[in-house]
VOSELUM-648368 format. One record per residue (C-alpha): x, y, z; residue number from 1; residue in one letter. Coordinates in pm, 1 decimal. Each point is the difference from the previous one (the first is absolute). Layout:
N
+----------+----------+----------+-----+-----+
:       px :       py :       pz :   n : res :
+----------+----------+----------+-----+-----+
:        X :        Y :        Z : NUM :   A :
...
+----------+----------+----------+-----+-----+
This chain:
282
+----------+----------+----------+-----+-----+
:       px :       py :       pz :   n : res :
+----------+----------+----------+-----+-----+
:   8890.2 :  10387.1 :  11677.7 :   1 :   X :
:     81.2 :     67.2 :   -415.7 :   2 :   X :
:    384.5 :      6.0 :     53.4 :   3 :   X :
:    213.8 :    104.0 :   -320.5 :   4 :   X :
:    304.3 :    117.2 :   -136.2 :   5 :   X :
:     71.6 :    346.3 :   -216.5 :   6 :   X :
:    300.7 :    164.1 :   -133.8 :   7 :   X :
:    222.2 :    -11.2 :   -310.5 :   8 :   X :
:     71.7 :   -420.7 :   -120.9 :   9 :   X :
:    265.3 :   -134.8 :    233.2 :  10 :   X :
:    -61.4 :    303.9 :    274.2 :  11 :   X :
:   -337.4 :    -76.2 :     84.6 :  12 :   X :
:    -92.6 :    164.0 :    389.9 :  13 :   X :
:   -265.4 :   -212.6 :    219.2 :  14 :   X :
:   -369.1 :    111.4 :     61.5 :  15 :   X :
:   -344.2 :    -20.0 :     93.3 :  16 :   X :
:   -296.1 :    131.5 :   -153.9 :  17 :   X :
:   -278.4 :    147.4 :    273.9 :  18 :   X :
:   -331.2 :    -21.6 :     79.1 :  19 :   X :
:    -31.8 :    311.4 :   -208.4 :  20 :   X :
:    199.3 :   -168.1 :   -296.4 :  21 :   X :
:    279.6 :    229.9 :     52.1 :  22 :   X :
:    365.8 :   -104.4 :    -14.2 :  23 :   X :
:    185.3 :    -29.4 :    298.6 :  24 :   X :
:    393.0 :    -45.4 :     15.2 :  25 :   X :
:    137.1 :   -305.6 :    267.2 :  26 :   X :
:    391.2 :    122.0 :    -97.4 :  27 :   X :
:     28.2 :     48.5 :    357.6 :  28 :   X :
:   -125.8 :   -291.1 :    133.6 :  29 :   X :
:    105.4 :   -281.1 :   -168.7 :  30 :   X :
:    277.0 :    -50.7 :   -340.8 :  31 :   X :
:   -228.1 :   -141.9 :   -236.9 :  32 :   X :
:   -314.0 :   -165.4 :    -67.3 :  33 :   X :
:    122.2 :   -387.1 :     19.9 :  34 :   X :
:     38.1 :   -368.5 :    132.0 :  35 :   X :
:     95.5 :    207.4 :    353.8 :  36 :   X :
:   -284.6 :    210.6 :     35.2 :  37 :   X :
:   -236.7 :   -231.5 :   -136.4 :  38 :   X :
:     48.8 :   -215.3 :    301.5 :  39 :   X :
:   -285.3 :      5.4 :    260.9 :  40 :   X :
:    159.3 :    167.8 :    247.9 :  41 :   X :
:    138.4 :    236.5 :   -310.4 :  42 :   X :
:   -350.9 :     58.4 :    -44.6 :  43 :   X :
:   -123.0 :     72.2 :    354.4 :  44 :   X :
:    266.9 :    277.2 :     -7.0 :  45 :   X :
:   -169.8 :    158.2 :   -290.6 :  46 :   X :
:   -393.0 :    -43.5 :    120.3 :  47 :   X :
:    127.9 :    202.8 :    280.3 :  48 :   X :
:    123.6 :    342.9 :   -137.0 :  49 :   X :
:   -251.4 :    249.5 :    -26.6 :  50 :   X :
:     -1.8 :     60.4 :   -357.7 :  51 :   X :
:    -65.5 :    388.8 :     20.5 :  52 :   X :
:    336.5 :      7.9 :    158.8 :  53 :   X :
:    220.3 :   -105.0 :   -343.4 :  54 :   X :
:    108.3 :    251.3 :   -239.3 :  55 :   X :
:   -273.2 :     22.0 :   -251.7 :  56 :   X :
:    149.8 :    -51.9 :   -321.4 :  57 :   X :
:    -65.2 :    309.3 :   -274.5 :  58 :   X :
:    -55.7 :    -48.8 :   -402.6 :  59 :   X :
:    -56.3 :   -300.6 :   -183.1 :  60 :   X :
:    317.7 :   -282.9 :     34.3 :  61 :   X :
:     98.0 :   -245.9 :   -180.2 :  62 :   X :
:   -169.5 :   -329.5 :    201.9 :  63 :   X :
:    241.0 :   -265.6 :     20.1 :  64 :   X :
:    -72.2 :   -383.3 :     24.0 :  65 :   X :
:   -153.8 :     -1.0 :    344.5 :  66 :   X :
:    307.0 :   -272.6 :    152.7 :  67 :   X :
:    296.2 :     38.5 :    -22.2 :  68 :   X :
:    324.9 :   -233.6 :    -13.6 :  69 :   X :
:   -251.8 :   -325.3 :    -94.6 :  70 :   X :
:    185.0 :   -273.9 :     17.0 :  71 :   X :
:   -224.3 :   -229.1 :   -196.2 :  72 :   X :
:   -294.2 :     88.4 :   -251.4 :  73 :   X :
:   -175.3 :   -359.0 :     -3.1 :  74 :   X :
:   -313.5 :    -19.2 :   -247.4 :  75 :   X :
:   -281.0 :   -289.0 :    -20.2 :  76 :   X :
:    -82.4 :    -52.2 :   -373.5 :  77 :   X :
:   -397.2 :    -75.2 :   -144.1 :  78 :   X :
:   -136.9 :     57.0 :    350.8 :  79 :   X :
:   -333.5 :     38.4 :   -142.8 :  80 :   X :
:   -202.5 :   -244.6 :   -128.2 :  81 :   X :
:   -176.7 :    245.0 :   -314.1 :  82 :   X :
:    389.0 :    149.0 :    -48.6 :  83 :   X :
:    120.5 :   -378.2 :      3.7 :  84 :   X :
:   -290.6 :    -74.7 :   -308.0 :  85 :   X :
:     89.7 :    338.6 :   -191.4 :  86 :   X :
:    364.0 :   -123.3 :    -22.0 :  87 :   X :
:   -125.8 :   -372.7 :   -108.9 :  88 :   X :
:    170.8 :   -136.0 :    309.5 :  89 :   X :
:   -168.6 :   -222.8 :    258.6 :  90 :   X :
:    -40.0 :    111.3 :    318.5 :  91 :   X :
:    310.0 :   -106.7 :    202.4 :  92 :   X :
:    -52.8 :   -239.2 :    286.2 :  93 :   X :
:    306.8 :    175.7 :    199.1 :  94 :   X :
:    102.1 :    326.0 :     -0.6 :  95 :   X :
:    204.4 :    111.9 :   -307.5 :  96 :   X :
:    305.4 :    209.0 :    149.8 :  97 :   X :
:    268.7 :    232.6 :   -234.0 :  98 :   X :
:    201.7 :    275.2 :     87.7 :  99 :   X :
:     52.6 :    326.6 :   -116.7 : 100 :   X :
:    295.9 :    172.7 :     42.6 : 101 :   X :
:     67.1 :    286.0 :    217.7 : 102 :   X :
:    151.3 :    204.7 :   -292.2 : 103 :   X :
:   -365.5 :    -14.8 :   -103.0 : 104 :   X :
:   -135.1 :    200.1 :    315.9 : 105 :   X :
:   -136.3 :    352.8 :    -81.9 : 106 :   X :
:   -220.3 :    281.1 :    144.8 : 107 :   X :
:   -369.0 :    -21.5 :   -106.1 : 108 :   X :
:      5.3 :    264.6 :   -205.4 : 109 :   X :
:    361.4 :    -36.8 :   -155.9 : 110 :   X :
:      0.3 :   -162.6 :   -366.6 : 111 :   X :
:    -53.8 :   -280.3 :   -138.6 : 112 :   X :
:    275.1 :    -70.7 :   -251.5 : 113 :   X :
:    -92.6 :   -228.3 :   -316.3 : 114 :   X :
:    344.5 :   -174.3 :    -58.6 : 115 :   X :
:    203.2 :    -20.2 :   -324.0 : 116 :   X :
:   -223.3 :   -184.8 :   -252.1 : 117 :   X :
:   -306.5 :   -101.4 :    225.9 : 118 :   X :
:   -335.3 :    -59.7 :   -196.6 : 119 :   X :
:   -152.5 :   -172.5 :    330.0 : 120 :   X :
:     59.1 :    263.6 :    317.5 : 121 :   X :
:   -282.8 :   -115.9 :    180.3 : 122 :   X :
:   -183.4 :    187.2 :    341.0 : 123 :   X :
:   -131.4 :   -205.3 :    314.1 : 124 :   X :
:   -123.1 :    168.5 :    335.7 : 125 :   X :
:     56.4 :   -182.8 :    289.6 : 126 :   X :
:    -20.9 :    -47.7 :    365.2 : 127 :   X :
:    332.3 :     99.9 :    155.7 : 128 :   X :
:     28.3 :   -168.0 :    385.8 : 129 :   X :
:    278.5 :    155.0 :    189.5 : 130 :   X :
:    210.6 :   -262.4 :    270.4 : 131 :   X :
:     14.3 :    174.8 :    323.0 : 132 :   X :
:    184.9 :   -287.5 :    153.6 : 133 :   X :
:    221.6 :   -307.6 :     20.7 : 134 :   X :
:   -248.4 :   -270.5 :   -171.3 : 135 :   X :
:    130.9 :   -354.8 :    -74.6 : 136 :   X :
:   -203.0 :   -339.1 :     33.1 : 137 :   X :
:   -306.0 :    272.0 :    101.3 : 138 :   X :
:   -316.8 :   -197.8 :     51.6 : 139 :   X :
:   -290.3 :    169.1 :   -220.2 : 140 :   X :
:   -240.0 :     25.5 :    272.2 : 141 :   X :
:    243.9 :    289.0 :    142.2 : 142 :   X :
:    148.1 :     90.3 :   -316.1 : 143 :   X :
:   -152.4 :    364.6 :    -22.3 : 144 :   X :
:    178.6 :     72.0 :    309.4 : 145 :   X :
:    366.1 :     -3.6 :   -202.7 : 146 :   X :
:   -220.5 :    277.1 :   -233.2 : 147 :   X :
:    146.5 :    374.3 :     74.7 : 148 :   X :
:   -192.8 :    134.1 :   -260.8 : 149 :   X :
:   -130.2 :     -2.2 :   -375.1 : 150 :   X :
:     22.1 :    215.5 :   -287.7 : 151 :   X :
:    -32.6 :     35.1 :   -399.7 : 152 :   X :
:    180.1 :   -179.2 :   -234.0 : 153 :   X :
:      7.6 :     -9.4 :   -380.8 : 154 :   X :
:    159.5 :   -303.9 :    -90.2 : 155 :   X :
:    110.5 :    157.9 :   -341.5 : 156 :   X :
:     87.2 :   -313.9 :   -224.9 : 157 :   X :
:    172.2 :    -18.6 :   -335.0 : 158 :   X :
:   -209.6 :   -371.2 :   -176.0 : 159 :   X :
:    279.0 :    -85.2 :   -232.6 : 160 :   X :
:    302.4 :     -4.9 :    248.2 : 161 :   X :
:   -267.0 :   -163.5 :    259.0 : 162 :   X :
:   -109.5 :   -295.2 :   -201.8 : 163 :   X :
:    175.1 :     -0.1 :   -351.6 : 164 :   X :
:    306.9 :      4.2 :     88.1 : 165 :   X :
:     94.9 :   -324.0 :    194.0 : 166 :   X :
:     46.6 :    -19.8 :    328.2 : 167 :   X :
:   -177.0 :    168.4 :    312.2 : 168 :   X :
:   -281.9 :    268.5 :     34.3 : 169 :   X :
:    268.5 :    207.4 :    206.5 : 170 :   X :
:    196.4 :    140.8 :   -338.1 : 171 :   X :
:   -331.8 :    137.5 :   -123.5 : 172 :   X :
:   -108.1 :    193.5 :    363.0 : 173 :   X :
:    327.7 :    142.9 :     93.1 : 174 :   X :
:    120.3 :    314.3 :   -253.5 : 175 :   X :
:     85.0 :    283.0 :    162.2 : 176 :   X :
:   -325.7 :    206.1 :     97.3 : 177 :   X :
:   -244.1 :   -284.3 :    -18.8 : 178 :   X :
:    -88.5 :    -18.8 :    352.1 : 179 :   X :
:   -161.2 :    321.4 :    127.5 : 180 :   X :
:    -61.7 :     -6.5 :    381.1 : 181 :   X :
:   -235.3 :    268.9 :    189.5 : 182 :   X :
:    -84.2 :    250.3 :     24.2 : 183 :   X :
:    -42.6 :   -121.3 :    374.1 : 184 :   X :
:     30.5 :   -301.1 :    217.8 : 185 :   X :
:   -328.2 :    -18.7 :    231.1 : 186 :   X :
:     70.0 :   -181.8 :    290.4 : 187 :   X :
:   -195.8 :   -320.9 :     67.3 : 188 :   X :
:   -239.9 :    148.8 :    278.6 : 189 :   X :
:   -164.0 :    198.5 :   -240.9 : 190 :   X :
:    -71.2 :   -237.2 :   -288.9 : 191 :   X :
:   -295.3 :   -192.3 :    178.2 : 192 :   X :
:     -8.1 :   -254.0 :   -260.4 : 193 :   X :
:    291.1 :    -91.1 :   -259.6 : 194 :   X :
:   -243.9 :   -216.1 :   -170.6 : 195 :   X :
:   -267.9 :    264.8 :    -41.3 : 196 :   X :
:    236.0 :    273.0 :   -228.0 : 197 :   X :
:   -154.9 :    127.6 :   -365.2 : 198 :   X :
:    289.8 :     62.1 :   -231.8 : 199 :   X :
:      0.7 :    160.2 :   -342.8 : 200 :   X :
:    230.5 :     76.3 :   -258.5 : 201 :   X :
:    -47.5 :    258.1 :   -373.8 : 202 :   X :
:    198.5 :     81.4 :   -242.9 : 203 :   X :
:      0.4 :    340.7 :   -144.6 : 204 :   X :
:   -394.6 :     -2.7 :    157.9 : 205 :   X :
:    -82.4 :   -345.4 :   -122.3 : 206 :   X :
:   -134.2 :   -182.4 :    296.2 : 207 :   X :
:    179.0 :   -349.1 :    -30.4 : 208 :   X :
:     42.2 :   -177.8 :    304.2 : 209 :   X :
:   -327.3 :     11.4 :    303.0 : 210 :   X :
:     49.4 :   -274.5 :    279.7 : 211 :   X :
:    -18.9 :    -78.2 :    352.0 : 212 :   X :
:    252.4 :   -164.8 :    210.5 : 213 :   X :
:   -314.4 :   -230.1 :     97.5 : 214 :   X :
:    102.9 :   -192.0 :   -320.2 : 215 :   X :
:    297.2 :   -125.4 :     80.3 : 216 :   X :
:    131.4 :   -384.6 :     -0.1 : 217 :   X :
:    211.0 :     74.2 :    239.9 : 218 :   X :
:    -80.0 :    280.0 :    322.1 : 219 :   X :
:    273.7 :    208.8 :    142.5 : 220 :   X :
:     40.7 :   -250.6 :    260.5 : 221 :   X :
:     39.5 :   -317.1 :   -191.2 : 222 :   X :
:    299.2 :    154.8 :   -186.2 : 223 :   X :
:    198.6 :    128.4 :    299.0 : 224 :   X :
:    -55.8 :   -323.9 :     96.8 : 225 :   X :
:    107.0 :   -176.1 :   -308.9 : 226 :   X :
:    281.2 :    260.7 :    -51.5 : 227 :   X :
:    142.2 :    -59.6 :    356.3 : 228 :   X :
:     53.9 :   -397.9 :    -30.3 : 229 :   X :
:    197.4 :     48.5 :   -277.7 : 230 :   X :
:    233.0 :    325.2 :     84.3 : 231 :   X :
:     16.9 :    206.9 :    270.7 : 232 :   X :
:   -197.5 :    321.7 :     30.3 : 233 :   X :
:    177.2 :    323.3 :    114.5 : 234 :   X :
:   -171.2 :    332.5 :     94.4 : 235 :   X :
:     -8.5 :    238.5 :   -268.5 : 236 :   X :
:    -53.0 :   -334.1 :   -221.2 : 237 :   X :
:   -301.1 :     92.1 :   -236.7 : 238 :   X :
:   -190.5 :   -288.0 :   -189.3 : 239 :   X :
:   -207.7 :    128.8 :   -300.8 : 240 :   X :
:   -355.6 :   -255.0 :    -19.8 : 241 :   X :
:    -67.3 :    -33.3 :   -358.2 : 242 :   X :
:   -231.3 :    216.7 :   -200.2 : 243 :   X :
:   -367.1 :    -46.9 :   -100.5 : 244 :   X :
:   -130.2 :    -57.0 :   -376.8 : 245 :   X :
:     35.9 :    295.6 :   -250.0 : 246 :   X :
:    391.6 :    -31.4 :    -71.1 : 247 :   X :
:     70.6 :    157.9 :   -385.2 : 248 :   X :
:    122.4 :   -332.6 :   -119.3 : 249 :   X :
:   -341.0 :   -119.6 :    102.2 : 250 :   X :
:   -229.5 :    213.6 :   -253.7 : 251 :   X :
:   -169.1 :   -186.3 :   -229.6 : 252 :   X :
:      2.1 :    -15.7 :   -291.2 : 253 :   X :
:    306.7 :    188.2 :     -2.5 : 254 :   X :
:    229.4 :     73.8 :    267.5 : 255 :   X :
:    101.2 :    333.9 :    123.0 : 256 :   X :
:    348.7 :     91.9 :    121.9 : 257 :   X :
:    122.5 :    324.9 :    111.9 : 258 :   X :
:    214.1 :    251.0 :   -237.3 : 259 :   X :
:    225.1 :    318.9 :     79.7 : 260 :   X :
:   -246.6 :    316.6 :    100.0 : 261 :   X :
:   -275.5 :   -193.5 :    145.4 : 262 :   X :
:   -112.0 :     71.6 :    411.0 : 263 :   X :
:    -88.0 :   -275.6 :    238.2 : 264 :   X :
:   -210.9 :      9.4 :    261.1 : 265 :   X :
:    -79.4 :   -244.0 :    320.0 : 266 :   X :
:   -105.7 :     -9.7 :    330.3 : 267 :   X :
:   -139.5 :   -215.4 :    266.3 : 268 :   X :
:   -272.8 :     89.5 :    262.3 : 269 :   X :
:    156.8 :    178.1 :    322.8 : 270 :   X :
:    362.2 :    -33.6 :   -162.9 : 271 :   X :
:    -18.1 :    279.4 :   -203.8 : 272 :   X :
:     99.4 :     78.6 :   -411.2 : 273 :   X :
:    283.0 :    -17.5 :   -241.2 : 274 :   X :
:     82.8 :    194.6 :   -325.5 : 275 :   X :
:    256.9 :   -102.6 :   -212.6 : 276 :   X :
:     89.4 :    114.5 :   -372.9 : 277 :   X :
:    163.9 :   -219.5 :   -245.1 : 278 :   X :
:    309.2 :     62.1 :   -117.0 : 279 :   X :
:    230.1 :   -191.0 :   -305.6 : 280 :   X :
:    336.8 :   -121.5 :    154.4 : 281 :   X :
:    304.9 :    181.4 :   -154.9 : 282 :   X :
+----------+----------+----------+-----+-----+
């Protein structure tokens, strides 16, 4: 199933897109797209409605960040090995973990603001993995079981407040609009292979970031693993897996950060696209 979220910010209505990749409303069904519905037995509920029977929703709406009411936004830092080299880091021997705040969440296509005197916004497209259930000390052997879903994420990163500034990563990843979430949530039965996902980012048609979530140090279920011993997972929960090489602040000889007017685009295999345009902070 691609479950999602649409409406106005702050009103957003649950739904599914269908085989037909038409827009179906769940209003009646269920409150919201979250840690309850993500559940298994949340999800068995939705795999059986017959999807022809929703309201079809009409026109084009505003796509919302496909969960809603997250309740943490955990991300793994230099989580590939080429990405690790292009920031002249090593490659960490445990998984790096920040935070970004959920003031940052946003709708895949909402955008991006560059705040107050930035010179180093930054883009990253990530995996997003989606906790369908209770996880804590979870083995990681049966750690894709805890897995509702995945999605895309640009881990949108200002360079200077990240690592100029003193301090952790998490001031430089959490401004308002810098983590974009959608446009759906696929649930886990339909990703075959977490490990086996192309993912791309441009800017303004300039093909910057190509990977594969082959590449990774750490797989999807070594870091719900590794996230688990150290805090416990919720559902709705979503854990963003680091980004491949071809960051902005990564361009040699010069880097490349993003400015006011420009349009990002990203996507992952299966998960579907973003589009975000850059705006300056007022």
């Amino acid at each position: 199933m691609k479950l999602l979220r649409y409406g106005p910010k702050g009103q957003e209505k649950p739904g599914l897109l269908d085989a037909q990749g038409k827009l179906r409303d769940l209003s009646n069904v269920l409150a919201d797209i979250d840690g309850a519905a993500l559940t298994d037995e949340g999800l068995a509920k939705l795999r059986a409605l017959d999807p022809a029977s929703l309201p079809l929703v009409e026109g084009n709406p505003r796509i919302g960040p496909c969960v809603g009411k997250i309740g943490k936004f955990i991300c793994i830092g230099l989580n590939y090995a080429d990405h690790a080299a292009e920031s002249n880091l090593p490659v960490p021997a445990e998984p790096v973990i920040f935070n970004k705040w959920t003031s940052a969440i946003s709708g895949p296509n909402d955008g991006v603001e560059i705040p107050r005197g930035s010179k180093k916004t930054d883009w990253e497209v990530e995996l997003g993995v989606v906790i369908g259930k209770p996880a804590k000390y979870v083995d990681e052997a049966n750690a894709l079981d805890y897995v509702a879903g995945y999605c895309v994420i640009n881990d949108v990163s200002e360079r200077e407040w990240q690592i100029e500034r003193g301090g952790t990563w998490d001031k430089g990843k959490g401004f308002d609009t810098f983590g974009p979430i959608g446009p759906w949530m696929v649930t886990r039965d339909e990703v075959a292979d977490p490990q086996n996902l192309s993912l791309w980012l441009e800017v303004d048609g300039h093909r910057y970031q190509n990977g594969n979530t082959k590449t990774m140090v750490f797989g999807v279920a070594k870091l719900v693993s590794y996230v688990s011993q150290c805090m416990s997972l919720q559902p709705g929960d979503v854990i963003s897996t680091g980004t491949p090489p071809g960051v902005g602040m990564g361009v040699k000889p010069n880097p490349v950060y993003l400015k006011p007017g420009q349009t990002i685009r990203l996507g992952i295999e299966g998960l579907g696209e973003q589009t975000q345009k850059t705006y300056a902070a007022e």
